[in-house]
C-alpha positions as CSV (number, residue, x, y, z in Angstrom):
1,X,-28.2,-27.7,-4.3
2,X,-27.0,-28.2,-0.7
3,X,-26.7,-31.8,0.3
4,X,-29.5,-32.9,3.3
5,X,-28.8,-36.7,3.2
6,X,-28.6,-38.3,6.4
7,X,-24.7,-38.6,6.2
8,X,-24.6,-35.2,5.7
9,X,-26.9,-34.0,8.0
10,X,-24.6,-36.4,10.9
11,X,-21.5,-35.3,9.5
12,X,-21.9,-31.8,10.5
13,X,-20.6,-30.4,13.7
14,X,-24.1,-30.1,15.8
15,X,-24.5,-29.2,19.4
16,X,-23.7,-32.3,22.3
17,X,-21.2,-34.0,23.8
18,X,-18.4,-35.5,21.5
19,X,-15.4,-36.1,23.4
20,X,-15.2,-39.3,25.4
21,X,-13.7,-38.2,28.5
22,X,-14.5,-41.1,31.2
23,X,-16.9,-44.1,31.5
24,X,-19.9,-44.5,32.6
25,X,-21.3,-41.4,30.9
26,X,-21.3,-38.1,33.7
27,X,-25.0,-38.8,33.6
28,X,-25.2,-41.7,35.5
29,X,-23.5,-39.9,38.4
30,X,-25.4,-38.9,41.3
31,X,-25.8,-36.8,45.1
32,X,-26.6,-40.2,46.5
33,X,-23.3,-42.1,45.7
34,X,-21.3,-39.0,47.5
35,X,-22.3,-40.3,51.0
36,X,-22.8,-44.0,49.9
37,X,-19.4,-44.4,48.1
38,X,-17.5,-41.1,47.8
39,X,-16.9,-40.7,51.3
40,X,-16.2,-44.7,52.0
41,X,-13.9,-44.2,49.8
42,X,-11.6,-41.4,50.9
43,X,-11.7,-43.7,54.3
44,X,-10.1,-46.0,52.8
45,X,-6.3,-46.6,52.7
46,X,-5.6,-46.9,49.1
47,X,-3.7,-49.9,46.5
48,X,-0.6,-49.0,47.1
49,X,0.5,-50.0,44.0
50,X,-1.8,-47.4,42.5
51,X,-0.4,-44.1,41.4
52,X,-2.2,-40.8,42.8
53,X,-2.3,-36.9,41.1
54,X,-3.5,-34.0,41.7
55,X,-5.9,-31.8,39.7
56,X,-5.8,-28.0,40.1
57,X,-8.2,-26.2,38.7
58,X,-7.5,-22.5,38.1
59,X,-11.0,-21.2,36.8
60,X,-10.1,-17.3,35.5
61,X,-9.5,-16.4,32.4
62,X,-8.9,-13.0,30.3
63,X,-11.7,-13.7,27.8
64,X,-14.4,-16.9,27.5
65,X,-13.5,-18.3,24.9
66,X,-16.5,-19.1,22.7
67,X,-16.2,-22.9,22.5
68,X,-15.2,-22.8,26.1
69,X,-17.3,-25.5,28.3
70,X,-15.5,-25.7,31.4
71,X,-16.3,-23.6,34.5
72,X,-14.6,-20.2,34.0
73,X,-15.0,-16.6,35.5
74,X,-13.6,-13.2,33.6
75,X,-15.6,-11.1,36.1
76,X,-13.2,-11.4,39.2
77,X,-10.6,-8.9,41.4
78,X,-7.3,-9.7,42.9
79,X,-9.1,-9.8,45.9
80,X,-11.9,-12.4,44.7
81,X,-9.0,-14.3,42.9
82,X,-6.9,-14.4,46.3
83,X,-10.3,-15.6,48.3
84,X,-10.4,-18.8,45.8
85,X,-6.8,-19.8,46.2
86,X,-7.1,-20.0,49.7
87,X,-10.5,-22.0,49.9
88,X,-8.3,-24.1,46.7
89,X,-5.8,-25.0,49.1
90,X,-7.9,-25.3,52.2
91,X,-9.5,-28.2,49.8
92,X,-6.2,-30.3,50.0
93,X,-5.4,-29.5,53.8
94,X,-9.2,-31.3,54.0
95,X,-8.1,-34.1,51.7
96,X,-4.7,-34.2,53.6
97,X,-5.2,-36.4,56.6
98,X,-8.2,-38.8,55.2
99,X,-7.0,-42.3,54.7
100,X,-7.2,-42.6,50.9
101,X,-4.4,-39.7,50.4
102,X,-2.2,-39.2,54.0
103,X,1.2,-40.2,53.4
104,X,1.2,-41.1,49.8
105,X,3.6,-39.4,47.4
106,X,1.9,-37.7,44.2
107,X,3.4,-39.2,41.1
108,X,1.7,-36.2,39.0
109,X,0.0,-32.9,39.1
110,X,-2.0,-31.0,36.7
111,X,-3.1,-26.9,37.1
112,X,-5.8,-26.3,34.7
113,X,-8.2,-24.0,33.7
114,X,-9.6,-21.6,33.0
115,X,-6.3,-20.3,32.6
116,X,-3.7,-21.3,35.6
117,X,-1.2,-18.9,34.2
118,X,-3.6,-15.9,34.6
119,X,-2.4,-15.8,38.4
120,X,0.4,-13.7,39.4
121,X,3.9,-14.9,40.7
122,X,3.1,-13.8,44.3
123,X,0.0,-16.1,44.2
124,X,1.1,-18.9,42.1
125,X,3.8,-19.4,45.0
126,X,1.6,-18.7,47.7
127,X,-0.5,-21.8,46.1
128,X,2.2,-23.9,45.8
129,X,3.4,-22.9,49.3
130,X,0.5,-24.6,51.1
131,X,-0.3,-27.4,48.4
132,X,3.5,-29.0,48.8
133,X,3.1,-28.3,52.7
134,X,0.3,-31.2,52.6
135,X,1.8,-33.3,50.0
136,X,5.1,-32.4,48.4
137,X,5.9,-33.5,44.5
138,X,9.5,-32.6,44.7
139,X,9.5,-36.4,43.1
140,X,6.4,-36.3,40.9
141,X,7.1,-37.4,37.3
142,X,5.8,-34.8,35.8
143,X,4.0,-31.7,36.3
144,X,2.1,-29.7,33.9
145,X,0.5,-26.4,33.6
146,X,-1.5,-25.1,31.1
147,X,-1.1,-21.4,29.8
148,X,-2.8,-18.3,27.7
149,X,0.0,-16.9,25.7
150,X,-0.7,-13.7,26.2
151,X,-0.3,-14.0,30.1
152,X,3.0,-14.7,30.2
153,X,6.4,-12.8,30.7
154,X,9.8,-13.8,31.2
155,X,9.7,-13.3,35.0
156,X,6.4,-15.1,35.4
157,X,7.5,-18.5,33.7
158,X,10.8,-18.2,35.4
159,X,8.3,-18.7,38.5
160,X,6.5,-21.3,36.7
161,X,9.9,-22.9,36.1
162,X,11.2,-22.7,39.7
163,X,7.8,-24.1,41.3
164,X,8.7,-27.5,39.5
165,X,6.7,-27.4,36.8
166,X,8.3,-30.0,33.7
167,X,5.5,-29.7,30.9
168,X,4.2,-26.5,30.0
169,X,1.3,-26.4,27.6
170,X,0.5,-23.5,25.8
171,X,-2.8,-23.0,24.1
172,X,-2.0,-21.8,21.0
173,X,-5.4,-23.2,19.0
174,X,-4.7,-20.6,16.0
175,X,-1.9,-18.8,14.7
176,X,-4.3,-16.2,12.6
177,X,-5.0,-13.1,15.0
178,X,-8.8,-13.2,12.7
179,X,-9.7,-16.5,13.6
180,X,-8.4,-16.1,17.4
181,X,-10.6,-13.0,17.6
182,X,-13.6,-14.4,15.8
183,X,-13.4,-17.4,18.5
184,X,-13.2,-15.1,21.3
185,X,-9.3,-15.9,22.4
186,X,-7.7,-13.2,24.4
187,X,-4.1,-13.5,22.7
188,X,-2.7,-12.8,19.8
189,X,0.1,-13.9,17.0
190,X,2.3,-11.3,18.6
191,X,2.2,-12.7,21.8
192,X,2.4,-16.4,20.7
193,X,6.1,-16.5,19.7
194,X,7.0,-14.0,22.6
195,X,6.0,-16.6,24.8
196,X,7.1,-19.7,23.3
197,X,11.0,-17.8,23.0
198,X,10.8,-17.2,27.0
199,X,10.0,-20.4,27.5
200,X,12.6,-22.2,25.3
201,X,15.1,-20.2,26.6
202,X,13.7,-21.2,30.1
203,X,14.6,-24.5,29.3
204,X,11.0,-26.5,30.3
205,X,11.8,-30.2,30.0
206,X,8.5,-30.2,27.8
207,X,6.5,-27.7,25.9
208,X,3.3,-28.7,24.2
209,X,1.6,-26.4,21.8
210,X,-2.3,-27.1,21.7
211,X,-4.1,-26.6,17.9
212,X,-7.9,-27.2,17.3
213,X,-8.6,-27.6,13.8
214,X,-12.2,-26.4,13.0
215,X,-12.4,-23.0,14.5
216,X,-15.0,-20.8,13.1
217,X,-13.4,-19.5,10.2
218,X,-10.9,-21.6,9.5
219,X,-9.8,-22.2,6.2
220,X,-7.6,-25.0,4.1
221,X,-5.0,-22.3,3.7
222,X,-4.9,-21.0,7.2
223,X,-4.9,-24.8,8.8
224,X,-1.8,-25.3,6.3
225,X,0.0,-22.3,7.7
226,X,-0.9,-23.2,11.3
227,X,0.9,-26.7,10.8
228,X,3.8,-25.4,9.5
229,X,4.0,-22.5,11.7
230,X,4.1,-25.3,14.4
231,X,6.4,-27.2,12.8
232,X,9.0,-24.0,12.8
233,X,8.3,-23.5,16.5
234,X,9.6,-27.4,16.9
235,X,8.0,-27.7,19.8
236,X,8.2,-31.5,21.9
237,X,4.7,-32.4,21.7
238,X,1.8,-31.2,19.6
239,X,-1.9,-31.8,20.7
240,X,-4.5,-31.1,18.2
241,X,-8.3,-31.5,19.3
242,X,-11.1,-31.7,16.6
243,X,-13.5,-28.8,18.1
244,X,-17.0,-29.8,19.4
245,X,-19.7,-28.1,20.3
246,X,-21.0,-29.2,23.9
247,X,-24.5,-27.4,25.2
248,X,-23.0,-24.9,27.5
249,X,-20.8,-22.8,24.7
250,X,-21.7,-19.2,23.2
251,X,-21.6,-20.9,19.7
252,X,-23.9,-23.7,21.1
253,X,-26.2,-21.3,22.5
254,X,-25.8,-18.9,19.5
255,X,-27.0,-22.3,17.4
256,X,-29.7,-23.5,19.4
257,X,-31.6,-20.2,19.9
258,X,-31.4,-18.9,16.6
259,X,-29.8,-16.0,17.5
260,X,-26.8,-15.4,14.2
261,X,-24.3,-13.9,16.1
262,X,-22.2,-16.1,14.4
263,X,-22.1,-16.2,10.9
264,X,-20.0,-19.3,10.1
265,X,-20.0,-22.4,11.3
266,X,-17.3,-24.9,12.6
267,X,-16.0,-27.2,9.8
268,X,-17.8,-30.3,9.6
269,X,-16.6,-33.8,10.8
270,X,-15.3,-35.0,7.8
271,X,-13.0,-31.5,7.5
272,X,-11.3,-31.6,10.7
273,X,-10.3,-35.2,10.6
274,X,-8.6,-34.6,7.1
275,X,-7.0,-31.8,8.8
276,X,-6.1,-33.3,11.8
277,X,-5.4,-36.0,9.2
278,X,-3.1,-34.1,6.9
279,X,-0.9,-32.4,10.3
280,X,0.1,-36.1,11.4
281,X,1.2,-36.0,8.3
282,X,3.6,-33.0,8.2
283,X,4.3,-33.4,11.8
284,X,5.6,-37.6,11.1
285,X,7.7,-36.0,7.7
286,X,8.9,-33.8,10.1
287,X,10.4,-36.4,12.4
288,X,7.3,-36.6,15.2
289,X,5.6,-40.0,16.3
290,X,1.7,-39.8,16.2
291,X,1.1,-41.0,19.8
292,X,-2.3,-40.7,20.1
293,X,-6.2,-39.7,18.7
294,X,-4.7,-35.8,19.6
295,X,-1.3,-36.0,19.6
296,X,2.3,-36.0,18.2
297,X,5.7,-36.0,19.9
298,X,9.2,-35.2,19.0
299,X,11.1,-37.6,20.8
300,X,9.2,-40.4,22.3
301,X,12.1,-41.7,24.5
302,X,11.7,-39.1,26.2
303,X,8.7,-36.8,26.1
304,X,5.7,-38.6,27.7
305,X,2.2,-37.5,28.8
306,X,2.4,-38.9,32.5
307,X,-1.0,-37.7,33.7
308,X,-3.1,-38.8,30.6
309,X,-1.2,-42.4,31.1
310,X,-1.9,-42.9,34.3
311,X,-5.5,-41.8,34.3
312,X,-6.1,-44.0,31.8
313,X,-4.8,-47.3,33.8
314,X,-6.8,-46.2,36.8
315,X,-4.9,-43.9,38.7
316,X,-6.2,-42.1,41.4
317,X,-6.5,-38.5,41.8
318,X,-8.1,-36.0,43.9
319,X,-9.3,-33.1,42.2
320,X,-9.5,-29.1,43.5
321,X,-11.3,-26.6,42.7
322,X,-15.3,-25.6,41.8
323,X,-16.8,-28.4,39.8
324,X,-13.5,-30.4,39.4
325,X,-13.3,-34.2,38.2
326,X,-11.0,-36.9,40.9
327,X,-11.3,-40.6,41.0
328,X,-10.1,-42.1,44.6
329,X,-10.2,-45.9,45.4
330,X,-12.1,-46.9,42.5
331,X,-14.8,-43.9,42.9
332,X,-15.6,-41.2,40.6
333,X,-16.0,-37.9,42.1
334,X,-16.9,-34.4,41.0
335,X,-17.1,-30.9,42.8
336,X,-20.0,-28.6,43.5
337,X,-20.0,-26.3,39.9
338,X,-20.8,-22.7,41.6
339,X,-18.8,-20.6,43.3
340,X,-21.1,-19.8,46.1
341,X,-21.6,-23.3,46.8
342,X,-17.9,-24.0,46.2
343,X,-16.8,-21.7,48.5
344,X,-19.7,-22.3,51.4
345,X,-19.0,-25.8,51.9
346,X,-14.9,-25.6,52.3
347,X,-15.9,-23.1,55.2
348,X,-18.0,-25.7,56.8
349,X,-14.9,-27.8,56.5
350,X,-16.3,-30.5,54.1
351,X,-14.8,-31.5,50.8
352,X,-17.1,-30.1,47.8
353,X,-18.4,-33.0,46.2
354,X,-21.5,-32.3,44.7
355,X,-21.7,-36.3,42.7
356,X,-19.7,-39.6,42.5
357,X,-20.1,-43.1,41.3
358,X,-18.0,-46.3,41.8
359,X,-18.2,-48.6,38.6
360,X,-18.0,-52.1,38.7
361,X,-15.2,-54.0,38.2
362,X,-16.7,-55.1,34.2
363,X,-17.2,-50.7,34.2
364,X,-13.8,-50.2,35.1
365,X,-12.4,-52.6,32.9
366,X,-14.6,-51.0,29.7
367,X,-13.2,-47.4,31.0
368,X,-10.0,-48.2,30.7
369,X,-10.3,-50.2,27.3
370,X,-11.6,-47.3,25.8
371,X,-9.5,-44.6,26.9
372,X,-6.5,-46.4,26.1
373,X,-7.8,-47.4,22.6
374,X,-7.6,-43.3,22.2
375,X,-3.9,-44.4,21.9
376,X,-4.1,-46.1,19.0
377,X,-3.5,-49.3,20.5
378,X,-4.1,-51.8,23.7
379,X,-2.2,-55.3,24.8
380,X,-4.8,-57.9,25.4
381,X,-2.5,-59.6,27.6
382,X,-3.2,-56.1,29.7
383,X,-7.0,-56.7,30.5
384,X,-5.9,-60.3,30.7
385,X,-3.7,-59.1,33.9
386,X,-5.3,-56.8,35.2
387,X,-9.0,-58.2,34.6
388,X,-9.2,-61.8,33.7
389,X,-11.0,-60.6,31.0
390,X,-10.1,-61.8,27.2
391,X,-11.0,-58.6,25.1
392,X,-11.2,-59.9,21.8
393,X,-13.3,-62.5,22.7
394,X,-15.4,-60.4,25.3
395,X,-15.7,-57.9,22.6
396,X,-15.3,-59.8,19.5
397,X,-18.5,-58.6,17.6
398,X,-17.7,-54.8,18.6
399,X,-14.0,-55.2,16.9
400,X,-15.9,-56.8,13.9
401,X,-18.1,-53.6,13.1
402,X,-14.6,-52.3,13.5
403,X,-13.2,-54.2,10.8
404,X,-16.0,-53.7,8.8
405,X,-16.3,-49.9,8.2
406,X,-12.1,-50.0,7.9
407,X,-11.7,-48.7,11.7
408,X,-9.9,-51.6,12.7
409,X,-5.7,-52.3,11.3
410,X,-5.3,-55.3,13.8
411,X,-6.6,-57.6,16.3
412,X,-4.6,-60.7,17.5
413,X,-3.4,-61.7,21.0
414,X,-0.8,-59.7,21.1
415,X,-2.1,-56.1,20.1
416,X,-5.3,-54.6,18.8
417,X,-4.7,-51.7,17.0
418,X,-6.9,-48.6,15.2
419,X,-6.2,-47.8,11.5
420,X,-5.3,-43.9,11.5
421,X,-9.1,-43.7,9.7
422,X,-10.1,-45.6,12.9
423,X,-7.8,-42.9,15.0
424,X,-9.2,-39.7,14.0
425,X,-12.8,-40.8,14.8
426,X,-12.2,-43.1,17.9
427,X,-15.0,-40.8,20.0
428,X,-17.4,-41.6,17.6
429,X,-16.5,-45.3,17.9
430,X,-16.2,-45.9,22.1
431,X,-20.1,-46.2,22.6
432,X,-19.9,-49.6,20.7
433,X,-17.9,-50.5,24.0
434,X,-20.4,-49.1,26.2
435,X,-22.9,-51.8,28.7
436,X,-26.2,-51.7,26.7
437,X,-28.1,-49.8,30.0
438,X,-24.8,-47.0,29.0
439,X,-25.8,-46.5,25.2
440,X,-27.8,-43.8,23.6
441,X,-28.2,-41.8,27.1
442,X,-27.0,-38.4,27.8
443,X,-22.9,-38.2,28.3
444,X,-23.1,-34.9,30.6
């Protein structure tokens, strides 16, 4: 007899947003606040004392993959491709001389996807051509760029390599060429190790190796081999996502219409956090430091995660490309998500911004409280700084439903910090932070 309690109805992996990736929610965003605040905002010489990054977003890709939500295209030329790389960096010439950006050093950069290492060496340093002409990052802390295994030779990542780039990330998700087909990856196993020998012998100063445990198909047995196949590779840094199902994926569509193309179903809450669970595990035997909700590093003296860090203290960064995410001055911004109207309003000269919002100072306090408790861990004395705001007292009866369902390991004036039981669900938790006018509404 199948189990239909409410606990395991909730426990099971059902369509919707999961994944706290900002605050307020995306929903509360709107056209309005583009002309109200967006645009005050880029006229506006920044904090100098505030860090600024660059998004790139690189939106082709070999295959979708069929938990894919982000805007992608697998239906475009050379031609088309070259067309988007030069409205891309027409973007950044726009954002060059406004007063929020002119003159300011970037202290990171991040090309993501789609797939960024889909591009070919010719236009990868065509792009980077005319994005360091506006702003160079021959002094950014880190630069990072996100790649399909199967896209990448020897002579392309020796390109990668030359145009700066210090943390390469390979999505690996699965090392089982069933699974990866079954989820609608392009690469294979093959191609995996080929790609991760290059770029060791490259020399990156970083390479990160991306899992997702709950893949359709996925089994005990093939999570175990997945871990320790990572654990052979020994690669810096290890981030492993739980996978979600957000509205606009083919599984999500497959679920909601009724359709059964898919005959299994992702692994259920309680399964991917004892996975994720049991590869902290092996990865902490094997000498790695479990850094944060999603990931594990090697050496953490010196193998950081630069743009997550400063993104989550507030940093600013402009971000390019069709229905991108930035956050300038204290504003949250997104692009236009089409290509047409991507494309149309660069060649009217205007940056794409399609929504924004500027949170409060109490909403910029709670978005950085709970994106840095996806570390594990945040200093009172921090928010104390930074806010004037005393957390544990301003959020005492949140941390006590913490302590009470075992989420909690500490909370005293000098850290409050997640049990690893707490860790591996913090998404779930973050809401409990949320203003009351912020709860129960749609994230997206």
């Amino acid at each position: 007899m199948s189990d239909t309690s409410p606990t395991a109805v909730a426990d099971q992996t059902e369509v919707g947003s999961y994944f706290v990736a900002t605050y307020p929610p995306f929903s509360v965003w709107s056209e309005d606040a583009v002309g109200r605040d967006a645009k005050a905002a880029l006229g506006t010489a920044p904090d100098s004392a505030v860090p600024l990054g660059l998004y790139v977003h690189i939106p082709f890709c070999r295959k979708r993959c069929h938990f894919c939500y982000f805007r992608v295209y697998t239906d475009k030329n050379s031609q088309e491709v070259g067309q988007y790389l030069d409205v891309l960096a027409r973007e950044w010439e726009l954002y060059g001389p406004r007063p929020a950006i002119a003159g300011r050093p970037l202290n990171f950069v991040y090309f993501g996807g789609g797939t960024p290492s889909f591009l070919s060496t010719d236009q990868l340093k065509g792009l980077v051509t005319r994005l360091t002409a506006v702003a160079p990052w021959n002094q950014a802390e880190e630069i990072t760029f996100e790649c399909e295994p199967g896209t990448l030779t020897e002579s392309k990542l020796s390109t990668i390599r030359r145009l700066g780039v210090t943390r390469l990330s390979l999505g690996v998700e699965n090392f089982d060429d069933r699974i990866l087909e079954l989820n609608g990856r392009a690469h294979r196993s093959p191609e995996i190790a080929q790609a991760y020998r290059y770029a060791r012998s490259i020399e990156f100063p970083q390479i990160n190796i991306d899992l997702i445990a709950g893949m359709l198909g996925e089994t005990e047995e093939n999570w175990r081999v997945c871990v320790q196949k990572t654990l052979e590779l020994e690669p810096d840094s290890v981030t492993i996502y739980q996978m979600e199902l957000p509205f606009n994926t083919t599984i999500s569509n497959d679920l909601l219409k009724g359709t059964g193309r898919f005959a299994q179903a992702p692994a259920n809450w309680p399964t991917k956090r004892r996975w994720v669970q049991e590869a902290f595990e092996a990865l902490e035997h094997g000498g790695y430091h479990v850094g944060s909700a999603y990931t594990a590093v090697k050496d953490p003296s010196r193998t950081r995660f630069v743009y997550r860090d400063r993104l989550w203290q507030g940093a600013d960064m402009a971000g390019l490309g069709v229905a991108s995410f930035g956050h300038i001055n204290g504003v949250h911004m997104q692009n236009v998500d089409t290509w047409e109207a991507y494309c149309a309003a660069i060649g009217r000269d205007e940056i794409p911004l399609s929504r924004a919002y500027r949170p409060t100072r109490e909403e910029r306090m709670i978005r950085e409280l709970v994106l840095q408790l996806k570390l594990g861990k945040v200093r009172p004395a921090y928010f104390k700084d930074k806010y004037e705001v005393n957390i544990l007292q301003r959020f005492r009866d949140q941390l006590a439903s913490l302590a009470a369902d075992g989420s909690l390991a500490e909370a005293s004036e000098d850290i409050v910090s997640l049990s690893r039981h707490g860790l591996l669900r913090v998404d779930l938790l973050l809401p409990r932070f949320f203003l009351p006018q912020h709860a129960g509404i749609r994230y997206t």
